[in-house]
N, C-alpha and C positions, 0 to 999 in steps of 0.2 A: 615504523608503521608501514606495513605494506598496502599496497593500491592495484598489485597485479591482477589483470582481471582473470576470472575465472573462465579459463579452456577449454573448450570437448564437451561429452556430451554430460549432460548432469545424472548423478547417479540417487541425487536424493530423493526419497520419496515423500509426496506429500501429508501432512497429516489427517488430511480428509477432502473429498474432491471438491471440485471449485464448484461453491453452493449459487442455486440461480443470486438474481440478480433481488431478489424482494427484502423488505423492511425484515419482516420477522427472521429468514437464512440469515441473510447478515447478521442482524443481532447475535443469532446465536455462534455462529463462527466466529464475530469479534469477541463477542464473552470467553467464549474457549481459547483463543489465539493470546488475548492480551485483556485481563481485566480493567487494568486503569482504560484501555481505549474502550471499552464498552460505555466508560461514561460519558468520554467526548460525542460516542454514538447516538447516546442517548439524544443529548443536550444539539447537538445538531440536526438530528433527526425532528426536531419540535421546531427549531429555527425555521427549517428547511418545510415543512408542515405551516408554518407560520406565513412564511412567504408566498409560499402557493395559491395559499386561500388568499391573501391580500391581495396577488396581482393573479386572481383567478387562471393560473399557468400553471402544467406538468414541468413543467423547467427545472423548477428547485429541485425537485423532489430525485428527477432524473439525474442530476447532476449531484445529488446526495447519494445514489446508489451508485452512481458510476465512481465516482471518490471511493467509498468505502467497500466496494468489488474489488479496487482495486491493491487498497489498504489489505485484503484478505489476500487477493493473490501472492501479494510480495511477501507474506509471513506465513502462508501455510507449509511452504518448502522449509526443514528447517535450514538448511545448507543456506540458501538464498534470504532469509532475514536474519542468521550471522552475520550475512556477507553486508547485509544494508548497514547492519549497525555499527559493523567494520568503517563503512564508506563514510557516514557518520561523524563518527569519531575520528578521522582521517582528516576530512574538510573540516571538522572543530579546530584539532589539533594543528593544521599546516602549519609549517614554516615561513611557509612562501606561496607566492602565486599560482605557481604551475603544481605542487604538489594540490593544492584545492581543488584548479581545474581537472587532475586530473583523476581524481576520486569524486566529484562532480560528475562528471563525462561517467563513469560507470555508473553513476546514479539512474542514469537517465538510460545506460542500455536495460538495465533492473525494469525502470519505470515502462520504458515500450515493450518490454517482457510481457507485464501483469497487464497490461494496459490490450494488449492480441489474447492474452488469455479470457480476457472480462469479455472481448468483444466478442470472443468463437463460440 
């Protein structure tokens, strides 16, 4: 299992630009990216809707689209949601400690990737 991280500059292109930040874009980019997640979108997006209204707060709501902006960034490269599934499957399968940590540790450069992407 390899964990070496990915070098230089990325040559992948995305499969479609990074859609704003709203209920319906996402929707439709997670339906296109990955069906079975359009229904955790679903389903959370009503959680998230649920909460709001109880504790009369954008909070939820906010923190539902910045999640799922950022679930979009990390899969619309296809090169870069290989690589997460890789990373994945890496920290399922370790052997050992530092094999984990250290396809973990790449997870997380992925994650502050998408995470500069959602925010620009």
């Amino acid at each position: 299992m390899s964990t070496q991280p990915i070098e230089g500059p990325q040559h992948d292109e995305p499969v479609f630009p990074m859609p704003p930040l709203t209920e319906q874009a996402l929707r439709v980019a997670v339906r296109s990216l990955d069906l079975s997640a359009s229904v955790r979108f679903e389903e959370e997006f009503h959680s998230a809707w649920q909460e709001a209204v109880q504790t009369d707060s954008t909070v939820p709501m906010h923190t539902f689209l910045h999640r799922w902006g950022v679930f979009v960034a990390l899969r619309r490269y296809p090169d870069r949601a290989r690589r997460l599934h890789e990373l994945e499957r890496a920290v399922a399968e370790a052997h050992n400690i530092e094999e984990a940590r250290h396809a973990s540790a790449e997870i997380g450069h992925l994650l502050d990737a998408a995470r500069r992407e959602v925010a620009a």
